[in-house]
C-alpha positions as CSV (number, residue, x, y, z in Angstrom):
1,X,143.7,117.0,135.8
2,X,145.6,117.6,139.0
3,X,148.7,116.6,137.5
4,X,150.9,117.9,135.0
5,X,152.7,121.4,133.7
6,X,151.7,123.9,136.0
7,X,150.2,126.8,134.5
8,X,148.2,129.7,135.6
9,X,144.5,130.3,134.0
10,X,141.5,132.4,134.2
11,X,138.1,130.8,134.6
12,X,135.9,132.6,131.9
13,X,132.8,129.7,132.9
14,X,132.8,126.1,134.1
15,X,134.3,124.6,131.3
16,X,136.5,127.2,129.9
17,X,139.4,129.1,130.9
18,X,142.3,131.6,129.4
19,X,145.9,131.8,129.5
20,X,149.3,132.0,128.3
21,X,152.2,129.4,127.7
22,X,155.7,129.8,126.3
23,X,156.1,128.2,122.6
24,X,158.7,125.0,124.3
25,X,156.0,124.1,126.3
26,X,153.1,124.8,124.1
27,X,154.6,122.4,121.6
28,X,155.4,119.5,124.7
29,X,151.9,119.4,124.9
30,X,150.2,119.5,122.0
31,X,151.5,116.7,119.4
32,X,152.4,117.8,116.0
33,X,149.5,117.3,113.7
34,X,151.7,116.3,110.8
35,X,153.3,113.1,113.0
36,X,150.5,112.0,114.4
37,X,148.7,111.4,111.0
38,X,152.0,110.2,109.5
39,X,151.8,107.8,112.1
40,X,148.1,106.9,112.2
41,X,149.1,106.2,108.4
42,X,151.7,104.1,108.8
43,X,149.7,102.1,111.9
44,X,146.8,101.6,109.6
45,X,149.1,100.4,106.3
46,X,150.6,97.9,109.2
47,X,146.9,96.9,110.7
48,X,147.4,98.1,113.8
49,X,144.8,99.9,115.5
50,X,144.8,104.2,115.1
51,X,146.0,105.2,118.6
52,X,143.4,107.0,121.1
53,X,144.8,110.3,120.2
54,X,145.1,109.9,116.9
55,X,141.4,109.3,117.3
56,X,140.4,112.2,119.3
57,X,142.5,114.8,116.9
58,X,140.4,112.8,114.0
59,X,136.7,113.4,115.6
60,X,137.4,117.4,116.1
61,X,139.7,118.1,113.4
62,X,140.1,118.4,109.3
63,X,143.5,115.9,108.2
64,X,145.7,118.1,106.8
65,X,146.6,115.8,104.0
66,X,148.8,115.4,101.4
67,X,151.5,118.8,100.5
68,X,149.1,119.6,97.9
69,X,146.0,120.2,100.4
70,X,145.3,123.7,100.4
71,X,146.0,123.6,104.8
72,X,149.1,122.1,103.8
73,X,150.1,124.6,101.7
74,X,149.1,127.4,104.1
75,X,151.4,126.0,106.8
76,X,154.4,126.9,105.0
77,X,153.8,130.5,104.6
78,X,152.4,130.8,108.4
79,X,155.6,129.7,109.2
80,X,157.4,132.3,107.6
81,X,155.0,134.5,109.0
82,X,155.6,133.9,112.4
83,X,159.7,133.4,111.7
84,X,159.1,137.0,110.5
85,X,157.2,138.0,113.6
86,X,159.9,136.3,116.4
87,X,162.5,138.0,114.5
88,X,161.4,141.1,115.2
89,X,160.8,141.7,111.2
90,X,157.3,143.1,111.6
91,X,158.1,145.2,114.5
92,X,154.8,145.4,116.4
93,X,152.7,144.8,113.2
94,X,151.9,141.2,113.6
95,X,149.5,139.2,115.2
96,X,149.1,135.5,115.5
97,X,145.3,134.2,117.1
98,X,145.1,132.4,120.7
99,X,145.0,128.7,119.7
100,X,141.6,126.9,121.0
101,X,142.6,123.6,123.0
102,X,140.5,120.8,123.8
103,X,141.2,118.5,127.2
104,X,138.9,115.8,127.3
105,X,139.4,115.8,131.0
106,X,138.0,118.3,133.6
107,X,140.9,120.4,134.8
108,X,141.0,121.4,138.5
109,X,141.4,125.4,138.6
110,X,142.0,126.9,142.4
111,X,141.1,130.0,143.2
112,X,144.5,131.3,142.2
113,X,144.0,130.4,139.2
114,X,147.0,127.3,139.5
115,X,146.4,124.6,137.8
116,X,148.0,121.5,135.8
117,X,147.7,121.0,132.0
118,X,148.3,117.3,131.0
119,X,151.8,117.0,129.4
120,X,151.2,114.6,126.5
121,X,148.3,113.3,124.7
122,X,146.0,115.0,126.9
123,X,145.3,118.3,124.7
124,X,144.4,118.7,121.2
125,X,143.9,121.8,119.1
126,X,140.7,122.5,117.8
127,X,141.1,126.1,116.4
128,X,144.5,127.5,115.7
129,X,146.2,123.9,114.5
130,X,147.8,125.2,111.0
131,X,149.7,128.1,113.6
132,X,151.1,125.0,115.9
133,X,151.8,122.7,113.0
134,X,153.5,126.0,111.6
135,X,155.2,126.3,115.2
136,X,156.4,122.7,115.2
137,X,158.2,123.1,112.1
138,X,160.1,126.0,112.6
139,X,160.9,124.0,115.9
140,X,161.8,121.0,114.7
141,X,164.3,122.8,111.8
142,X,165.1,125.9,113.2
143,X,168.1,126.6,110.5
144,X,166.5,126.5,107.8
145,X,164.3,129.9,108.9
146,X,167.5,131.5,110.2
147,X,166.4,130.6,114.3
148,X,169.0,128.2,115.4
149,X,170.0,130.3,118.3
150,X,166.4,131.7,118.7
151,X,165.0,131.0,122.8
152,X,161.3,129.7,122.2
153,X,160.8,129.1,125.8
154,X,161.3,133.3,125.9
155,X,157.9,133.7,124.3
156,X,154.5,133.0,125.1
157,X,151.5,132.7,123.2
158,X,147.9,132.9,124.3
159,X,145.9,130.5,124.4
160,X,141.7,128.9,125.3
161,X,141.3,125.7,126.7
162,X,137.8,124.1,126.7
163,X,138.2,121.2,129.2
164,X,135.7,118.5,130.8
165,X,133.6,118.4,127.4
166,X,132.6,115.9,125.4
167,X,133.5,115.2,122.2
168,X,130.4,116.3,120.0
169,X,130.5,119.5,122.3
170,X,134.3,120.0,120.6
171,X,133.0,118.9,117.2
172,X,130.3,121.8,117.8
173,X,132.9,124.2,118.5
174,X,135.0,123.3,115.6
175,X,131.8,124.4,113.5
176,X,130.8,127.4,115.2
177,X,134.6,128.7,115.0
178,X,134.8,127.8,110.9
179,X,131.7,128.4,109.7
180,X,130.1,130.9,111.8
181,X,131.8,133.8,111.2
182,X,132.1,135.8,108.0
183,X,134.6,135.6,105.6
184,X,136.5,138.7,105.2
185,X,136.5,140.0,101.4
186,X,139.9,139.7,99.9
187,X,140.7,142.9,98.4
188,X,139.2,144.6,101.5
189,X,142.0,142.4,103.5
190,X,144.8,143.3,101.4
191,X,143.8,147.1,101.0
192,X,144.9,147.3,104.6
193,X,148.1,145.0,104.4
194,X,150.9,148.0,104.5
195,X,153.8,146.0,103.8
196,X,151.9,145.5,100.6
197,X,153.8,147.8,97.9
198,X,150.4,149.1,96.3
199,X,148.6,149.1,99.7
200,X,151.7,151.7,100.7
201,X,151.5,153.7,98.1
202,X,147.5,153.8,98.4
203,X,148.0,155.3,101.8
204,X,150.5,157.8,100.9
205,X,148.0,158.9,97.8
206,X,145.6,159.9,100.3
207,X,147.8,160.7,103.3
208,X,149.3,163.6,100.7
209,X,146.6,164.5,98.6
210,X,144.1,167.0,99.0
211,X,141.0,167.9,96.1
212,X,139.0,171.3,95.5
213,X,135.6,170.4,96.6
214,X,132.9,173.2,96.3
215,X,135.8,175.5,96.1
216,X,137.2,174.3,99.6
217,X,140.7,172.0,100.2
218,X,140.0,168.9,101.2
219,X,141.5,165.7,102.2
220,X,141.1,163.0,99.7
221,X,140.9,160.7,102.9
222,X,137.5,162.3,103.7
223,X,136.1,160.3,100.6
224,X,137.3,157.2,100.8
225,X,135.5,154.4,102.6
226,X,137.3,152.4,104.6
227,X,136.0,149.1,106.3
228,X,133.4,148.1,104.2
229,X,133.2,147.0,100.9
230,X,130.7,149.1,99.1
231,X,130.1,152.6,99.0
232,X,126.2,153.3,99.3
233,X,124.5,156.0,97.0
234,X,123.8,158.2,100.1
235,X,127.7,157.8,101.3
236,X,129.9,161.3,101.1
237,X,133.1,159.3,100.0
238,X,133.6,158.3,96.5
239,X,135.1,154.9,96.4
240,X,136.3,152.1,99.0
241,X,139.7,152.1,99.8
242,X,140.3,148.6,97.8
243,X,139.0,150.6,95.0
244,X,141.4,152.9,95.0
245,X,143.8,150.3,95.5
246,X,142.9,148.9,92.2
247,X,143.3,152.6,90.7
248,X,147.1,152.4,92.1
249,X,147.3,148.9,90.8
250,X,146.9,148.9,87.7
251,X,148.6,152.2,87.0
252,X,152.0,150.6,88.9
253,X,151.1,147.4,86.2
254,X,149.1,148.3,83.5
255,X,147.0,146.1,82.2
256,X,148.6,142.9,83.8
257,X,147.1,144.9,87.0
258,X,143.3,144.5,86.1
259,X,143.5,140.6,86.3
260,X,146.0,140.9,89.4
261,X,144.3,144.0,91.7
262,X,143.7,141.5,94.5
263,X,146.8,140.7,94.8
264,X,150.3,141.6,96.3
265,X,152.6,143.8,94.5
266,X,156.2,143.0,93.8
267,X,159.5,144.4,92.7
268,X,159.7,141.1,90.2
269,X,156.3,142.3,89.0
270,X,158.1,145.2,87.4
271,X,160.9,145.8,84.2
272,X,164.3,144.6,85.9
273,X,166.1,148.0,87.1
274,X,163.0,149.9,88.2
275,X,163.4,151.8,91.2
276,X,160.2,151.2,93.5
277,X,161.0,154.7,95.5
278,X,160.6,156.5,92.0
279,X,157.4,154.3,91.1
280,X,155.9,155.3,94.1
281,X,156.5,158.8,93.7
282,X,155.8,158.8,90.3
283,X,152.4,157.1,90.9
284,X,151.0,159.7,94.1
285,X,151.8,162.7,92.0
286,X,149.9,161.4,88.7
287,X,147.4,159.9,91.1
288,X,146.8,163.5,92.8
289,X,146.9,165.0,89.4
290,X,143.8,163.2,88.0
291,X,142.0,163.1,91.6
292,X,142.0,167.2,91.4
293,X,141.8,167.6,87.5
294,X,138.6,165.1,88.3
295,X,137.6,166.2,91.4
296,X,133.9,167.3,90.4
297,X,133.5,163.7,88.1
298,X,134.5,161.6,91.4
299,X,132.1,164.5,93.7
300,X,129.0,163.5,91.2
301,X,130.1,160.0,91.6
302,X,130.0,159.6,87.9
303,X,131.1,156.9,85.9
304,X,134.7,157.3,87.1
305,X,134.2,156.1,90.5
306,X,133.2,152.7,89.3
307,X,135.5,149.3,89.5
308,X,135.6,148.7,86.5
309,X,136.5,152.2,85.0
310,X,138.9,152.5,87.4
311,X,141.0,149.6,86.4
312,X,141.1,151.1,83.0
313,X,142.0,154.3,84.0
314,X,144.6,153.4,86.0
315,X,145.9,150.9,82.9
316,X,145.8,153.8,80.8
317,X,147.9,156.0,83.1
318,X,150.4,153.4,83.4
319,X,151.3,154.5,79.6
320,X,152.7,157.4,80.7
321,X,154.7,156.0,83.7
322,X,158.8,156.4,82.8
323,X,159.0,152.6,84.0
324,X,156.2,151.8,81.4
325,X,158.0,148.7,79.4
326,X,154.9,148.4,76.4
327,X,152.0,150.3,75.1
328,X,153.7,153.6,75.7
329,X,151.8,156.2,75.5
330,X,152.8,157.5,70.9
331,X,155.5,160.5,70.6
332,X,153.1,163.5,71.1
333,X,150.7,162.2,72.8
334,X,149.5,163.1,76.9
335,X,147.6,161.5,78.8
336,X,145.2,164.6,78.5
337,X,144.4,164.4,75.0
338,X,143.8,160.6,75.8
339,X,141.3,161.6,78.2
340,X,140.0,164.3,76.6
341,X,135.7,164.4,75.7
342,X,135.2,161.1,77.3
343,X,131.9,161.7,78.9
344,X,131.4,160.4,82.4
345,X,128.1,160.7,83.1
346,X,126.3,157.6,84.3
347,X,124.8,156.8,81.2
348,X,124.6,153.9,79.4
349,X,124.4,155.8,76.2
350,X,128.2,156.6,76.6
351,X,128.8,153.1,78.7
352,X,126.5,150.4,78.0
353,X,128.0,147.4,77.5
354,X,131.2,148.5,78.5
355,X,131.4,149.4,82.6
356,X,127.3,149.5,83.1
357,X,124.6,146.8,81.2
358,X,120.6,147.4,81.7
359,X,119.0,144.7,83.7
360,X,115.8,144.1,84.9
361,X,116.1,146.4,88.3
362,X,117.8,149.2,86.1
363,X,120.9,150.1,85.0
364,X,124.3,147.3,87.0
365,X,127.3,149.1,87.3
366,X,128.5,146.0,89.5
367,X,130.6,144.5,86.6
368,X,134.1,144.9,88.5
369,X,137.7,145.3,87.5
370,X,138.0,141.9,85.6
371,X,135.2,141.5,84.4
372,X,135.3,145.0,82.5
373,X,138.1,146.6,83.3
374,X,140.1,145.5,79.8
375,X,136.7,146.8,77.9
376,X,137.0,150.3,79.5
377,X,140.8,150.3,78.8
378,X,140.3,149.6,75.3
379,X,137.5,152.2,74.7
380,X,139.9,154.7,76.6
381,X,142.8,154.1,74.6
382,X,141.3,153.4,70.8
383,X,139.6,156.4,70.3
384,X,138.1,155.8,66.7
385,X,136.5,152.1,67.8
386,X,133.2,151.8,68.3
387,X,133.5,151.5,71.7
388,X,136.3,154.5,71.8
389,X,133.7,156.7,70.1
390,X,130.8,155.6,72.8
391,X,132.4,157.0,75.1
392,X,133.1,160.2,74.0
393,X,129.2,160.7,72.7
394,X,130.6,160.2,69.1
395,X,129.2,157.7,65.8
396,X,131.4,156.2,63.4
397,X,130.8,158.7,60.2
398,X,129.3,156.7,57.4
């Protein structure tokens, strides 16, 4: 390419280079997914032959399909996403990836690094498409996200362009990119989402909490794991930070929060009226209450620091919450007698069956929040079941 928008890039080898473009321009060149298959559809219904580029985008790229589709689902909310971001709504919090393009044709790079991208056709997407379909429909409706007077040729966006290769080499890197790397766990995602509600008040439960330790203040942030998604038995810290998170969950919801810990918190989520400043005040303070009362249960790693136990604990809690709607906790009754002789020990005397099951390799406490967590509530909270009674080292009295 000699020819074209003229554009500055950095070689990173022969056949790649780096650099960035303003959202007008980025959009001129790279066709919106959406059309082109709308028109490859409508060209094929009529028996005309699927245009070049329509082939090209085909060969190195997933159709996104009809609404339904799970990409065409995701373009939506990447939309509002990046609305958000343009608008200055995330402040400095946001983050969009560079989008991988693909020119079939070897570009000509001088040693200024000026070049020429071609203007249309020429470049297709092979990583980053849902962000420019997501781009082209802000574009092409700018009122309906509120952007009507917004300047897209004001920002840029970076981007890769892989140029000169052939097509099976852009297949290859559509692979590589998709299925090389490692999905990130969900709940380890969202535990560090802060404009998540629960994530918020998960960091301001360990920001302002601090536990007796062998008779020394410490910060409840020096025991909780964050970055990984298991704590090992040789680890200092008690639990993950997205097991924590499920603690705060589920004492914000109850026990709609066992089945919903992976997932965002809302304001609709809650009785109509309840004031999220006093929920999330509410929740630190009984939060730090049981993480000191507790503090040598979570140091010996007992039963307490497992998933499962602590959806139910944190279910349980929610019964004494002032925005509690059901399942309060009786007249008379605290959440200390509740609590009172359960016996934590890792032992499935007191918790087989319930958080922890014998297998073949030993005793599994791997059973997680839904899978057990409404087992562990109910054995918390009906002290004269079977289950209630198992916990707290009792039998049922013939």
């Amino acid at each position: 390419m000699s020819t074209g928008l003229p554009i500055k890039l950095m070689p990173v080898r022969e056949n790649v280079a780096i650099g960035v473009v303003d959202i007008e321009n980025l959009l001129y060149m790279v066709n919106d997914p959406v059309t082109v298959e709308q028109e490859a559809a409508r060209d094929a219904k009529a028996g005309h032959e699927q245009p070049g580029y329509a082939r090209m985008r085909a060969e190195v790229q997933r159709v996104i399909g009809t609404t339904a589709s799970s990409k065409s689902k995701n373009i939506g909310s990447y939309a509002d996403y990046i609305r958000d971001g343009l608008t200055g709504e995330f402040g400095d919090a946001w983050s969009v990836p560079p989008v991988t393009l693909w020119c079939p044709r070897p570009l000509v790079i001088e040693p200024d690094g000026s070049a020429y991208l071609p203007i249309r056709d020429g470049l297709i997407a092979i990583d980053g498409e849902t962000q420019i379909t997501a781009m082209h429909r802000i574009k092409k409706s700018p009122s309906a996200f509120d952007m009507k007077e917004f300047n897209f040729a004001e920002v840029t966006v970076a981007f890769e362009v892989y140029h000169g290769i052939s097509t099976l080499s852009a297949r290859q890197i559509f692979h590589d990119r998709n299925l090389k790397g490692v999905p990130v766990d969900k709940s380890l995602a969202l535990s560090m989402d802060m404009r998540d509600f629960a994530t918020n008040v998960t960091q301001a439960l360990v920001d302002g909490t601090t536990v007796t330790v062998d008779e020394e203040e410490t910060p409840l942030a020096n025991f909780i794991l964050t970055g990984k998604r298991q704590v090992s038995a040789k680890s200092t810290e008690w639990m993950t930070l997205s097991g924590l998170r499920t603690l705060v969950v589920t004492t914000i919801l109850g026990k709609a929060g066992i089945h919903a810990a992976s997932g965002d918190v809302e304001i609709d989520d809650l009785p109509e009226g309840t004031d999220m400043k006093v929920v999330k005040r509410e929740t630190v303070e009984k939060l730090s209450a049981i993480f000191q009362e507790y503090a040598g249960e979570f140091q010996a790693k007992s039963a307490i620091t497992s998933p499962a136990v602590l959806a139910g604990l944190g279910a349980t809690i929610h019964r004494s919450t002032s925005w509690c709607a059901s399942e309060r906790l009786p007249e008379g009754e605290s959440l200390d007698s509740v609590l009172s002789y359960i016996r934590w020990e890792r032992d499935l005397a007191f918790w087989g069956g319930i958080a922890a099951k014998e297998t073949a390799k030993g005793v599994s406490w791997a059973g997680g929040a839904r899978d057990s967590g409404h087992k562990v509530y109910e054995a918390i909270n009906n002290r004269d079941s079977e289950v209630g009674l198992k916990i707290r080292g009792l039998v049922r009295q013939p």
